[in-house]
Backbone as XML, in Angstrom:
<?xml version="1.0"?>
<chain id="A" units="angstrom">
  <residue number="1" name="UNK">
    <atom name="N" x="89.187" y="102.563" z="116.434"/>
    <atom name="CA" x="89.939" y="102.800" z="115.213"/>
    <atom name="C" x="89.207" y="103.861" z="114.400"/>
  </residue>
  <residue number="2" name="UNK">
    <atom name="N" x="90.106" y="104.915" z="114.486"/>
    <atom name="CA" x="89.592" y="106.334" z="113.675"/>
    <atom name="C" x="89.358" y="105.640" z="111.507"/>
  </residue>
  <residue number="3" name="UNK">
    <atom name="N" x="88.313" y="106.166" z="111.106"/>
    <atom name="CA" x="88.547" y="105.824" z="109.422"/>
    <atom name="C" x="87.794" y="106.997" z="108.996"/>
  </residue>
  <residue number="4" name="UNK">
    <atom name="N" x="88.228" y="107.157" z="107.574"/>
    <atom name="CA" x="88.252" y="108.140" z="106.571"/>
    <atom name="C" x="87.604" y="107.455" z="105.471"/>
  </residue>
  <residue number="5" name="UNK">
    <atom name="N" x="87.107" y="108.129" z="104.503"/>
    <atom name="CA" x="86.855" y="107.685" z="103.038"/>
    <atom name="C" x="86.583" y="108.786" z="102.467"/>
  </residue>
  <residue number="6" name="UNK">
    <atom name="N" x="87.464" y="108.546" z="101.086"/>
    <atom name="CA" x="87.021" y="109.564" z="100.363"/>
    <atom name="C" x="86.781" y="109.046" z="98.952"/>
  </residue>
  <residue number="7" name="UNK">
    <atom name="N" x="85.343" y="109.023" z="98.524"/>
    <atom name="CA" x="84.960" y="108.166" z="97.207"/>
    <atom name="C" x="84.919" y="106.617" z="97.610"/>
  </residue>
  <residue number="8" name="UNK">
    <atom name="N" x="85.556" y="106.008" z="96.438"/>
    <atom name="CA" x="85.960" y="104.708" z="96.733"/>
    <atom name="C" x="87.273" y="104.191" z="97.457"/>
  </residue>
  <residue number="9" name="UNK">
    <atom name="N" x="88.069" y="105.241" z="97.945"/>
    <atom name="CA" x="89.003" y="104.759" z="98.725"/>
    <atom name="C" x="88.962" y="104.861" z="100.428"/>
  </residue>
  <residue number="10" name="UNK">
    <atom name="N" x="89.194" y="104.109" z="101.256"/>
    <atom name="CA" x="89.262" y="103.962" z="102.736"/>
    <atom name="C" x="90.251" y="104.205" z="103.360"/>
  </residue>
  <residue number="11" name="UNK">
    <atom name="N" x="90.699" y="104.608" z="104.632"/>
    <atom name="CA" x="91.821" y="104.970" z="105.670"/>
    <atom name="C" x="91.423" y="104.393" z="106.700"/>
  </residue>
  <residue number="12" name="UNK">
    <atom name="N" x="91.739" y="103.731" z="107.248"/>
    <atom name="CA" x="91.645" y="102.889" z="108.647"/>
    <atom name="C" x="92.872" y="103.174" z="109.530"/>
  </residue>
  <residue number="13" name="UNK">
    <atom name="N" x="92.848" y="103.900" z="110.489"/>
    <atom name="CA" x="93.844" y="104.401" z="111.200"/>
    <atom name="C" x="94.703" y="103.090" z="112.192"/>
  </residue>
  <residue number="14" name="UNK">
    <atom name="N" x="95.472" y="102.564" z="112.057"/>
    <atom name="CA" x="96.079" y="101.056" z="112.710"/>
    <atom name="C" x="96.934" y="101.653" z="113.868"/>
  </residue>
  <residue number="15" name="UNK">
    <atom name="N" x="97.598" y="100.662" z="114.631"/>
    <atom name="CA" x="98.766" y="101.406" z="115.673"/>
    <atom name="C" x="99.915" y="101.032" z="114.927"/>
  </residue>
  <residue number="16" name="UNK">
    <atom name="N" x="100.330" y="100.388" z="114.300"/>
    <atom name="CA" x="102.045" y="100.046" z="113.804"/>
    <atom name="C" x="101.612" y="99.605" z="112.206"/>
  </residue>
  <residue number="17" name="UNK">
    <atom name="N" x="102.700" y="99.201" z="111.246"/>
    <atom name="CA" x="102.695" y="98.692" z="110.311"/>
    <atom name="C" x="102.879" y="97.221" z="110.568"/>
  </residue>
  <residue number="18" name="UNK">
    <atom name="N" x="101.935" y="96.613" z="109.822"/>
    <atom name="CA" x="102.227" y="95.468" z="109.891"/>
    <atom name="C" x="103.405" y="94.789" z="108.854"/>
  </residue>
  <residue number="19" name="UNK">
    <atom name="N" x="103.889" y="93.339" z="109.455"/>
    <atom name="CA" x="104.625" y="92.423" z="108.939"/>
    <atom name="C" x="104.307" y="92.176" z="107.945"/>
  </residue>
  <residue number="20" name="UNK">
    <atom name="N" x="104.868" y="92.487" z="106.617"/>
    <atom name="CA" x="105.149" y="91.903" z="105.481"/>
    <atom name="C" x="105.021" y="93.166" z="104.671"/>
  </residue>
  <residue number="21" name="UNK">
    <atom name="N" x="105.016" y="94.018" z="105.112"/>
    <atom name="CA" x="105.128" y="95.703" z="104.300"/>
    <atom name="C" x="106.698" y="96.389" z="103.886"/>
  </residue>
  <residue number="22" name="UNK">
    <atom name="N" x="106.886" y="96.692" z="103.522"/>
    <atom name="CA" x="108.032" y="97.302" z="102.694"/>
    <atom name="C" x="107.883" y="99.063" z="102.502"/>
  </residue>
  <residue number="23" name="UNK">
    <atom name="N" x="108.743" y="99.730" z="102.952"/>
    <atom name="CA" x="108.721" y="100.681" z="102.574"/>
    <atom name="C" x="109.311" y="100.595" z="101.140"/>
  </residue>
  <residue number="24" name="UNK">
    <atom name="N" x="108.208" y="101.411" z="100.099"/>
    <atom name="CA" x="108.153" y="101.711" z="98.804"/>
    <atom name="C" x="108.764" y="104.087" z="98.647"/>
  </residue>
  <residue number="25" name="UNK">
    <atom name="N" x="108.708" y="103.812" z="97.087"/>
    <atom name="CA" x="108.663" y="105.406" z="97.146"/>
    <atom name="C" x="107.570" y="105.865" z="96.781"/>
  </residue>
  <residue number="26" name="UNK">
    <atom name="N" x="107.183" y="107.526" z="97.287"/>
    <atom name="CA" x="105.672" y="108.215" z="97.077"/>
    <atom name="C" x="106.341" y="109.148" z="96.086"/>
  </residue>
  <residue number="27" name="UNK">
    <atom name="N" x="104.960" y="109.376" z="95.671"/>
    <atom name="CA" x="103.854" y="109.863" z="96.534"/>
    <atom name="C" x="102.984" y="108.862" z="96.036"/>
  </residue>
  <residue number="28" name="UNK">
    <atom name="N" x="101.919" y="108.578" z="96.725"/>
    <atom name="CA" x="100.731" y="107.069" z="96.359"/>
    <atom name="C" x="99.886" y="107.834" z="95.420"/>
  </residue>
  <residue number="29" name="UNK">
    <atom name="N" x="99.723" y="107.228" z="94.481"/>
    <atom name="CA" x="98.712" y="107.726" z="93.673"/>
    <atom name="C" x="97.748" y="106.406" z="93.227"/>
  </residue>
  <residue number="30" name="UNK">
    <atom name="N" x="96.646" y="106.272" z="93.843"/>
    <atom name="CA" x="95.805" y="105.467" z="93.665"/>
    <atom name="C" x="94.386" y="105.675" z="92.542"/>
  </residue>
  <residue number="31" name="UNK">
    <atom name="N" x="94.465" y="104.553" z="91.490"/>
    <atom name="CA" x="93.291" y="105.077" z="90.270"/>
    <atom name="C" x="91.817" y="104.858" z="91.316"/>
  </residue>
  <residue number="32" name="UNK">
    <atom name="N" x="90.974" y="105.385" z="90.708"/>
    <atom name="CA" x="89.812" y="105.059" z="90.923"/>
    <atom name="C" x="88.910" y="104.158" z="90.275"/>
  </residue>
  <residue number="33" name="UNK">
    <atom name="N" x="87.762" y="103.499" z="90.904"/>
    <atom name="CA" x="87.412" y="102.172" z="90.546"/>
    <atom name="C" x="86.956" y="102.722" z="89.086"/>
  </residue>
  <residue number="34" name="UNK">
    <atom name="N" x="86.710" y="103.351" z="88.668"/>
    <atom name="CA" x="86.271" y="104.119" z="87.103"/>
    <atom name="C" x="87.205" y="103.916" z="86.145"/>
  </residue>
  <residue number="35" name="UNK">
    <atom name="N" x="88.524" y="104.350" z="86.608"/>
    <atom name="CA" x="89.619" y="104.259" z="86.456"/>
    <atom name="C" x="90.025" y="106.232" z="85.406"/>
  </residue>
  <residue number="36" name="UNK">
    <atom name="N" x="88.614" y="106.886" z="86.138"/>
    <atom name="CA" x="88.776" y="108.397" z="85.367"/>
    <atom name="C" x="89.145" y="109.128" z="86.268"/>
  </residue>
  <residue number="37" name="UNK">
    <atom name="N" x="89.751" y="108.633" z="87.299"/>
    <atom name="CA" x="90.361" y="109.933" z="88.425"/>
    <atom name="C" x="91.554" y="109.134" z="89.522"/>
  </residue>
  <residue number="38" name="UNK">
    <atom name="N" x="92.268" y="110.066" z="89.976"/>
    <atom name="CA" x="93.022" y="109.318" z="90.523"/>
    <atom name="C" x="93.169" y="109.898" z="92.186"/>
  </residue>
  <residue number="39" name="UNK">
    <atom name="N" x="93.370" y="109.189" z="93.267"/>
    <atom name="CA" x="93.513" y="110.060" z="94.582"/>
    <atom name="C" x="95.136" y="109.634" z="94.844"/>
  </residue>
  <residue number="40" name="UNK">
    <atom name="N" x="95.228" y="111.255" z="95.400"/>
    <atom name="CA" x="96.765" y="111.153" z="95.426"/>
    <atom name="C" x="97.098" y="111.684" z="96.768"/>
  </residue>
  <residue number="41" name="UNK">
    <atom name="N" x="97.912" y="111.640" z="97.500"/>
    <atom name="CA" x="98.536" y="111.437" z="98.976"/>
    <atom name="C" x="100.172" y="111.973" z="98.795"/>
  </residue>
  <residue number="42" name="UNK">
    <atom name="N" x="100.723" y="112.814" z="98.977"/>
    <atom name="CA" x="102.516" y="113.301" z="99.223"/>
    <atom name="C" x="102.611" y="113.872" z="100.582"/>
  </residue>
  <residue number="43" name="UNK">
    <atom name="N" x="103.657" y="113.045" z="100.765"/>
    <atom name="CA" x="104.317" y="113.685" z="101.617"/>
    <atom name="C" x="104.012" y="112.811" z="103.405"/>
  </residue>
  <residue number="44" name="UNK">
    <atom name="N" x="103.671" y="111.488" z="102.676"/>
    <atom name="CA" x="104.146" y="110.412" z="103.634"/>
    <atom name="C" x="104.631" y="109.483" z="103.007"/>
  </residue>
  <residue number="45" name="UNK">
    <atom name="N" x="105.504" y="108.402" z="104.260"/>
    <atom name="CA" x="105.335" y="107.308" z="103.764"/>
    <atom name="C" x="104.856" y="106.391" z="103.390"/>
  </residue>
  <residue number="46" name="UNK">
    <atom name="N" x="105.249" y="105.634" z="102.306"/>
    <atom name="CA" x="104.428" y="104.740" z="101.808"/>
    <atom name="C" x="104.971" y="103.220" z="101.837"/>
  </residue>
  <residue number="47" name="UNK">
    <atom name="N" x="104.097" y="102.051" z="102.563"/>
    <atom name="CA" x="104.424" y="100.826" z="102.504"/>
    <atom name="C" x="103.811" y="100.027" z="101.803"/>
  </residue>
  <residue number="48" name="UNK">
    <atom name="N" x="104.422" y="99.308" z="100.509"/>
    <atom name="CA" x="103.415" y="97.885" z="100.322"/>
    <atom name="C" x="103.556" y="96.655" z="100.160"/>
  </residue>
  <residue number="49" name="UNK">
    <atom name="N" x="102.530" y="96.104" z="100.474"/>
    <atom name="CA" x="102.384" y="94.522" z="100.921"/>
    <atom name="C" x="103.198" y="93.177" z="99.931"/>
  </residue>
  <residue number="50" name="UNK">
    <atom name="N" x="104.054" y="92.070" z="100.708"/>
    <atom name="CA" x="105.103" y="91.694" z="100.097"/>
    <atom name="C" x="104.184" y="90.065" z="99.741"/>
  </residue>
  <residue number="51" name="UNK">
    <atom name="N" x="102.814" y="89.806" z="100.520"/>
    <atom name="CA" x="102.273" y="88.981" z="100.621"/>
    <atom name="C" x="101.405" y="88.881" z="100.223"/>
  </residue>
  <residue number="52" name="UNK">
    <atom name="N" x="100.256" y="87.463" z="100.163"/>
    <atom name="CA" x="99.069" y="87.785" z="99.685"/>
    <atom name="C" x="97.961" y="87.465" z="100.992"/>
  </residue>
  <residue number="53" name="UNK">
    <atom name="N" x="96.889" y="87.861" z="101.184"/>
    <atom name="CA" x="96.034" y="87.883" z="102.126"/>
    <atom name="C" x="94.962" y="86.937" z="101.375"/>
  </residue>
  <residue number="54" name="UNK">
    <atom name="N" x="93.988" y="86.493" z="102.478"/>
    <atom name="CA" x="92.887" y="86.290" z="101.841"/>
    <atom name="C" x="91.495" y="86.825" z="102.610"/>
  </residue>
  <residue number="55" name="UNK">
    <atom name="N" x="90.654" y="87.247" z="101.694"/>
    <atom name="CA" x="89.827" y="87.315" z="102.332"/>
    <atom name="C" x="88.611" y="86.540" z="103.366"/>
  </residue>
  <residue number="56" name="UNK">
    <atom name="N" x="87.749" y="87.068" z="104.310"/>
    <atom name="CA" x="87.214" y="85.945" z="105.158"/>
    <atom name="C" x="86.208" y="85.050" z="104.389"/>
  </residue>
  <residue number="57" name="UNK">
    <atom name="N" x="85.865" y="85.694" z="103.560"/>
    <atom name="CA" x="84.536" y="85.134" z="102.607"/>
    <atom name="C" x="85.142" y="84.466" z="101.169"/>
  </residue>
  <residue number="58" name="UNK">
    <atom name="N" x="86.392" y="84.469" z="101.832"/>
    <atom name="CA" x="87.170" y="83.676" z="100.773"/>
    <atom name="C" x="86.771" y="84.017" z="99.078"/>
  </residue>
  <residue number="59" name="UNK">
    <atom name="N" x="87.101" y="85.184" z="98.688"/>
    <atom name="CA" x="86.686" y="85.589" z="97.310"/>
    <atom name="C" x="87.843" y="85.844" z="96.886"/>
  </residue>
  <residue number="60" name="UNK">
    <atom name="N" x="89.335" y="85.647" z="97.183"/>
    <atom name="CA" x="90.247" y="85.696" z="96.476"/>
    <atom name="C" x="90.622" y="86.832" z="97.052"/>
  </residue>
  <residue number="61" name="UNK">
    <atom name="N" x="92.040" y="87.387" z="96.848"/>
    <atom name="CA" x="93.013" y="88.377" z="97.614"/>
    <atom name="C" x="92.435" y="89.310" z="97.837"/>
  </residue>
  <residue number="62" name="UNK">
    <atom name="N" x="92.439" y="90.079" z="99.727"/>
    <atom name="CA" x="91.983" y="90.978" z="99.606"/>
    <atom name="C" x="93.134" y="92.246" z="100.447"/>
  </residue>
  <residue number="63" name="UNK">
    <atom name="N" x="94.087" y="92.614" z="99.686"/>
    <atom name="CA" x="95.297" y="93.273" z="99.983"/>
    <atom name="C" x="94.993" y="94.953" z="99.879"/>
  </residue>
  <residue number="64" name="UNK">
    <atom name="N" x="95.610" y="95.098" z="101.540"/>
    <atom name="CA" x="95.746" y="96.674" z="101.516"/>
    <atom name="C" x="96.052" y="97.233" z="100.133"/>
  </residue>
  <residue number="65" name="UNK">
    <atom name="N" x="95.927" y="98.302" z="99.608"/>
    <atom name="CA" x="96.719" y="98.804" z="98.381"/>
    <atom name="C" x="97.628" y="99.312" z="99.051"/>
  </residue>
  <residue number="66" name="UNK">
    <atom name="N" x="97.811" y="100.182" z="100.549"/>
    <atom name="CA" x="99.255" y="100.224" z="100.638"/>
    <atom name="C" x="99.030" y="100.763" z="102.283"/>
  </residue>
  <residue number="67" name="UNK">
    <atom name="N" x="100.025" y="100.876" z="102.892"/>
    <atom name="CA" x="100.156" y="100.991" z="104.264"/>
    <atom name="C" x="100.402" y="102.842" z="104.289"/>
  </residue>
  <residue number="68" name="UNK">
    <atom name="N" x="100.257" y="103.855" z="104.595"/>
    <atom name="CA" x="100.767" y="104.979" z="104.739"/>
    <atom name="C" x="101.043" y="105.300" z="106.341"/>
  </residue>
  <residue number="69" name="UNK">
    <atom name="N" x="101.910" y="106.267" z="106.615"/>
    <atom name="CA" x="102.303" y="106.848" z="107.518"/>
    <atom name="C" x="102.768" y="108.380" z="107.367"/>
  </residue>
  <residue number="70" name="UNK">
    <atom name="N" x="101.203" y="109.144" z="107.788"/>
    <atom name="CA" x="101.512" y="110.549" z="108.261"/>
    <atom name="C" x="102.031" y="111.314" z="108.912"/>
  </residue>
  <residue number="71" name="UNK">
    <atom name="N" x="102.658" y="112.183" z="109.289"/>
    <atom name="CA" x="103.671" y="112.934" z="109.945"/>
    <atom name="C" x="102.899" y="114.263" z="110.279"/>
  </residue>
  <residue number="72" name="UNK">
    <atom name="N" x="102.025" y="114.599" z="109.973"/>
    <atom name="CA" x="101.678" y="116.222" z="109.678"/>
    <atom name="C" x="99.882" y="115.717" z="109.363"/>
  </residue>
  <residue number="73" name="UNK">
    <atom name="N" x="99.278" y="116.962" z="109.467"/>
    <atom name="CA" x="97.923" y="116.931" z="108.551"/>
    <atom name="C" x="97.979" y="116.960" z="106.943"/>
  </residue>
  <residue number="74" name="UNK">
    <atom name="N" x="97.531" y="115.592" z="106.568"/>
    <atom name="CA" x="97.763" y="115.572" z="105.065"/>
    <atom name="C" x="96.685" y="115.284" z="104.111"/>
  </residue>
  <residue number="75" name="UNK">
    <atom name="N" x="96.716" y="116.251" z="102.886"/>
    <atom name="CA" x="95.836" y="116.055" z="101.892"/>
    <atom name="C" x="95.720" y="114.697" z="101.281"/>
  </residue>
  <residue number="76" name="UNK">
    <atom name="N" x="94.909" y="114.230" z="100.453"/>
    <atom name="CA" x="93.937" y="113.272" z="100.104"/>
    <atom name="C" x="93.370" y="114.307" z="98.512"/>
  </residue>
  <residue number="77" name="UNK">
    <atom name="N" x="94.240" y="114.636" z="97.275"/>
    <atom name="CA" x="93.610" y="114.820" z="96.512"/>
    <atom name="C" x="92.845" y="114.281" z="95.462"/>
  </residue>
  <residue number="78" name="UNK">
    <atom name="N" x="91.575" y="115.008" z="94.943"/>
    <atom name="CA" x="91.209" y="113.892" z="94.381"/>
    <atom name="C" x="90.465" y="114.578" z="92.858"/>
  </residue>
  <residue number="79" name="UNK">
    <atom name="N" x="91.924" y="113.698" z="91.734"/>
    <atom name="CA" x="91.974" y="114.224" z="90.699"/>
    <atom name="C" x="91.343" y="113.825" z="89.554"/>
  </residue>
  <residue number="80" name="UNK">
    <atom name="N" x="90.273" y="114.595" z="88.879"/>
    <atom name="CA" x="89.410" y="113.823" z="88.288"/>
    <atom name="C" x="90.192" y="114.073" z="86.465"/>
  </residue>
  <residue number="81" name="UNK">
    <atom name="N" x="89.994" y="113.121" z="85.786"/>
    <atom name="CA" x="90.545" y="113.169" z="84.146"/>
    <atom name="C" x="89.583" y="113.553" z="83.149"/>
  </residue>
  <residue number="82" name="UNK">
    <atom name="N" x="88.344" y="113.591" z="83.871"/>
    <atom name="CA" x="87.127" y="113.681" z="82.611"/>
    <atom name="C" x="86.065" y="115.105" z="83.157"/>
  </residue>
  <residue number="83" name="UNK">
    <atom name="N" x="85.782" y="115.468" z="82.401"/>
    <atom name="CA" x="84.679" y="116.698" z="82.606"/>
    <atom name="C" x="83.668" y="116.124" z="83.045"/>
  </residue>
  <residue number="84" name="UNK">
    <atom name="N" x="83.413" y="114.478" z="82.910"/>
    <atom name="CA" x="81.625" y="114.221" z="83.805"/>
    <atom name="C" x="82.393" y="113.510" z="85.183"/>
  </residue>
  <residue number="85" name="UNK">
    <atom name="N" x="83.305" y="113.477" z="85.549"/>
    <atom name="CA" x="83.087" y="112.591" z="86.697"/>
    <atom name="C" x="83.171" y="114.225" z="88.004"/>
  </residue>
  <residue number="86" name="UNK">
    <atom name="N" x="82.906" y="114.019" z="88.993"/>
    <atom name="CA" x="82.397" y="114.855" z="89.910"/>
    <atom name="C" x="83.656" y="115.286" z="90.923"/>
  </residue>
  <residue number="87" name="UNK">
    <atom name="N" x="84.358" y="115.557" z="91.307"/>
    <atom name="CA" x="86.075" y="115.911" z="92.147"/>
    <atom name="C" x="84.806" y="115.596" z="93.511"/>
  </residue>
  <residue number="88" name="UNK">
    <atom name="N" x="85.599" y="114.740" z="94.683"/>
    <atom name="CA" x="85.635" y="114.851" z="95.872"/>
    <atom name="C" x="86.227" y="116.087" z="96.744"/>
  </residue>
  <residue number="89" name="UNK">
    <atom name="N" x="85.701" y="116.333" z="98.037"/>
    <atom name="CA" x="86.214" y="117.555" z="98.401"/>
    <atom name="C" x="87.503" y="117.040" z="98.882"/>
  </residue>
  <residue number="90" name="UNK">
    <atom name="N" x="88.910" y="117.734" z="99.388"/>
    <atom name="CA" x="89.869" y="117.433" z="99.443"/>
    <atom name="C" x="90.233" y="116.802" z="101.231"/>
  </residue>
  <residue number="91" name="UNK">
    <atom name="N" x="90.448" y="115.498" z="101.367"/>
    <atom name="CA" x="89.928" y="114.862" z="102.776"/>
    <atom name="C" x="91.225" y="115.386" z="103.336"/>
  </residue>
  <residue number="92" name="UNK">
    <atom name="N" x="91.925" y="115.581" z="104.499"/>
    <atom name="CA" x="92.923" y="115.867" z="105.268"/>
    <atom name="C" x="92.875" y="114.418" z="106.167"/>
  </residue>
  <residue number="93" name="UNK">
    <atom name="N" x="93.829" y="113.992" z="106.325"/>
    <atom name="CA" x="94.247" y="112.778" z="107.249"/>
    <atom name="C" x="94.843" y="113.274" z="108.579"/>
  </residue>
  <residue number="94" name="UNK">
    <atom name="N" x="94.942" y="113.557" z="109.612"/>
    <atom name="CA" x="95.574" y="113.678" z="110.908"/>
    <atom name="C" x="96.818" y="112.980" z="110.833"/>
  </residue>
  <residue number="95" name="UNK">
    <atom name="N" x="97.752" y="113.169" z="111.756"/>
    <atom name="CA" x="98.761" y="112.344" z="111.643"/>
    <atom name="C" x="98.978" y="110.567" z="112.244"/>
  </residue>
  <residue number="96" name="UNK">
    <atom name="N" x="99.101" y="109.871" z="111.699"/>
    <atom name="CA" x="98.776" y="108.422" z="112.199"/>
    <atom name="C" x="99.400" y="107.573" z="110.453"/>
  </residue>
  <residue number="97" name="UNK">
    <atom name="N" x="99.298" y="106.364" z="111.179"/>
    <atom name="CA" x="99.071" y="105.082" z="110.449"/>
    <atom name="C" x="98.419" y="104.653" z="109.801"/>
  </residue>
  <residue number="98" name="UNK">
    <atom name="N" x="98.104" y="104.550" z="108.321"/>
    <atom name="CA" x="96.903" y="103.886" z="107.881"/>
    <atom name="C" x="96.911" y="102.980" z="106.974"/>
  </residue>
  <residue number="99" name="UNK">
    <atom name="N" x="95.710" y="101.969" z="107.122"/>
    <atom name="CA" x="95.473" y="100.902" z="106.395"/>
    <atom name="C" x="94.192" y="101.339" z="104.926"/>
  </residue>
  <residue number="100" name="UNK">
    <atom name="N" x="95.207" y="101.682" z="103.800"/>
    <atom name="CA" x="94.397" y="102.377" z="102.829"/>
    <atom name="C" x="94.077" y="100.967" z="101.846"/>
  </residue>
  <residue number="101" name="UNK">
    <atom name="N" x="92.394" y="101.354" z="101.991"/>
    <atom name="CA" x="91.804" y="100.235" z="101.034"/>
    <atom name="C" x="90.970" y="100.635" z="99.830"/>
  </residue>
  <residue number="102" name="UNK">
    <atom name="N" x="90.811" y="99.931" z="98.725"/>
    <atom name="CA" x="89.820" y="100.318" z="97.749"/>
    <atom name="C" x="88.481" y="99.334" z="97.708"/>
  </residue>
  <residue number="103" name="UNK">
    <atom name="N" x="87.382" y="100.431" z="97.616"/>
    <atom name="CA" x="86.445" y="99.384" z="97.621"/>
    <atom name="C" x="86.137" y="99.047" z="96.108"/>
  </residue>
  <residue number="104" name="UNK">
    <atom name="N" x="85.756" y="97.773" z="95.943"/>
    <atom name="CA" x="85.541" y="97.054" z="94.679"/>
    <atom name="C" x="83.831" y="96.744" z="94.670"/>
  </residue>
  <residue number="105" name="UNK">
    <atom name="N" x="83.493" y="96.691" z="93.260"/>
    <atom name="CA" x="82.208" y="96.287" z="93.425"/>
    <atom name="C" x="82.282" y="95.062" z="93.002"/>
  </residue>
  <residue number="106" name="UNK">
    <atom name="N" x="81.286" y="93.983" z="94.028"/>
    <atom name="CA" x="81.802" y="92.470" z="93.914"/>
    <atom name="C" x="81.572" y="92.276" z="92.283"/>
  </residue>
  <residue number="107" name="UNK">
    <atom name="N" x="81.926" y="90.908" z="92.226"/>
    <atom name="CA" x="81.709" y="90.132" z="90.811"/>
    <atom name="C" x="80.532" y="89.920" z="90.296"/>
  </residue>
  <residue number="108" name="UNK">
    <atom name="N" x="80.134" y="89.935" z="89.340"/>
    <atom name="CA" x="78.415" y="89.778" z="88.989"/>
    <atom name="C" x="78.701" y="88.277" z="88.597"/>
  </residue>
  <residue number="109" name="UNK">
    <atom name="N" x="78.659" y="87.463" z="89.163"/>
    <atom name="CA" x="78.435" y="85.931" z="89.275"/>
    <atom name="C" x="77.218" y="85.029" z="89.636"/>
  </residue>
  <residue number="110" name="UNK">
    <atom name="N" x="76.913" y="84.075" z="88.561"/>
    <atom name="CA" x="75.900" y="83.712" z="88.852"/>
    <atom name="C" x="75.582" y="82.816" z="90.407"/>
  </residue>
  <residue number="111" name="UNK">
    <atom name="N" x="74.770" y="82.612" z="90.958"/>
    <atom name="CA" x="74.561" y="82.236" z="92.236"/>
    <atom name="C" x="74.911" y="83.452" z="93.181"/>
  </residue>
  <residue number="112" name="UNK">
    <atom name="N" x="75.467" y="84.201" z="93.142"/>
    <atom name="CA" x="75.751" y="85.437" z="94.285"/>
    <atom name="C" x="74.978" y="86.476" z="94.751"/>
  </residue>
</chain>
């Protein structure tokens, strides 16, 4: 399984969409964990999840943010809102399936 990342977001290249996805409308525009930039994706489709997952370590839902499907070589821009945060270079995706995730930084909980 081919994967990508760009910043805090992930691409995991899958063979099909899975069951319980919905085609939605794009273009995906996903915030960043900062919430001062945003990565944005046009010009595929976009699926998202109708269910809830859980994670293995059982920390509460851990749901694709959305299923995409490329057609072409596609940009991955990545748009920053503030003069200090830093722009990623612009990732290109191949054409395929992907399982796009955000990484989170866990909970600051005591015992963990």
């Amino acid at each position: 399984m081919e994967s990508y990342r760009q910043g805090d977001i992930a691409f995991f290249q899958i063979a099909e969409i899975p069951e319980g996805f919905v085609e939605t409308e794009g273009p995906l525009e996903i915030p960043g964990e900062s919430g001062l930039h945003l990565h944005r994706i046009a010009g595929v489709e976009v699926f998202k999840n109708t269910a809830v997952a859980e994670r293995p370590n059982n920390r509460g839902p851990d749901i694709p943010v959305a299923i995409i499907r490329a057609f072409e070589d596609t940009p991955v821009i990545h748009d920053v809102q503030q003069d200090n945060e830093t722009p990623h270079p612009v990732l290109t995706l191949p054409p395929g399936i992907y399982e796009v995730r955000q990484a989170r930084q866990p909970n600051n909980r005591i015992g963990d």
